[in-house]
Structure formats: C-alpha cells, structure tokens
N, C-alpha and C positions, 0 to 999 in steps of 0.2 A: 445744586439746589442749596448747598448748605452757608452758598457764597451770598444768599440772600437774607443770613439770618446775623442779626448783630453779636458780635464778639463776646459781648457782658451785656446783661441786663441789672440795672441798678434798680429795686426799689426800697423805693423812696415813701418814705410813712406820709400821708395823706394830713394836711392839717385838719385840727377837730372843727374851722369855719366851713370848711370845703364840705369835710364829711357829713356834716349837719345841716346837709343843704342849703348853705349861703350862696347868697347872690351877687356877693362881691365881685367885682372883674377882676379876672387872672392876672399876673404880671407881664402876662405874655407878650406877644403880638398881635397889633389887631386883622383883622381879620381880613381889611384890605389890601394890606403886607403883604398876607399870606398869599392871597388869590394874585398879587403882584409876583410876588417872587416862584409861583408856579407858572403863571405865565412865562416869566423870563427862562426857566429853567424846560418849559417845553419849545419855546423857539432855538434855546440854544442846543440839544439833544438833534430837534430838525434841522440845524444849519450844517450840526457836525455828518449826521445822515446822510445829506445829500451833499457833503464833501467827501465823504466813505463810498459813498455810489457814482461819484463823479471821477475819483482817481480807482475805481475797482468795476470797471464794468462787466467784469463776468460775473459778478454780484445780482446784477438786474436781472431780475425776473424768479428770484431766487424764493422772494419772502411779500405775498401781493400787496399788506398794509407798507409795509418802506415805500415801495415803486409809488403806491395812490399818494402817499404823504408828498414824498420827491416831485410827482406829479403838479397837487397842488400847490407846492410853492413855486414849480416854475411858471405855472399860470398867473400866479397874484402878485409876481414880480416885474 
C-alpha cells in the first residue's frame, strides 16, 4: 500500500491572487490536455493488459474486470 503514496510531498505556499479567490487561469494545463492525455494513458494500461493476458494465460479468469476489459477490446477491434 505504501507503494502508492509519493516519496515527498512538497508544499508549496499558495499565492496571495489564488488564495483571495482570483479568477485568474492557472498556468497549468488545459483541461483538454488533461482529458487527452488520460485517455492516452488508459488505452495504453489496456493494450499493456491484454498483452500481460495474452502471453500469461493462466492469468485469465483470475481478476473479472481485466478479462471484461481484454474482452471488449477484442470485440472493437
């Protein structure tokens, strides 16, 4: 469990526009980015999966969300 918790937590003092409820946009990323680059990072999780189940078949039937994932991408390909 503890392998899910970050190494260091940095913080980081808060500017006084942010804090004072400013409206200003973050420097961030926008927001379609973000929704971009989680897609990309849940296709690529699923392709690894169903290469993890495809060279380990005594895997299958182990864990029933994988197999339904594995499942539908071999239907919508």
């Amino acid at each position: 469990m503890t392998a899910l918790l970050p190494e260091r937590v940095s913080a980081r003092p808060v500017p006084a526009a942010r804090a004072a409820g400013s409206t200003e946009r973050s420097a961030g990323p926008s927001p379609d980015r973000l929704v971009l680059a989680s897609q990309r990072r849940a296709a690529a999780h699923l392709c690894s999966l169903a290469a993890l189940l495809e060279g380990r078949p005594d895997l299958r039937g182990t864990y029933a969300p994988a197999d339904l994932a594995v499942e539908a991408l071999t239907w919508c390909v």
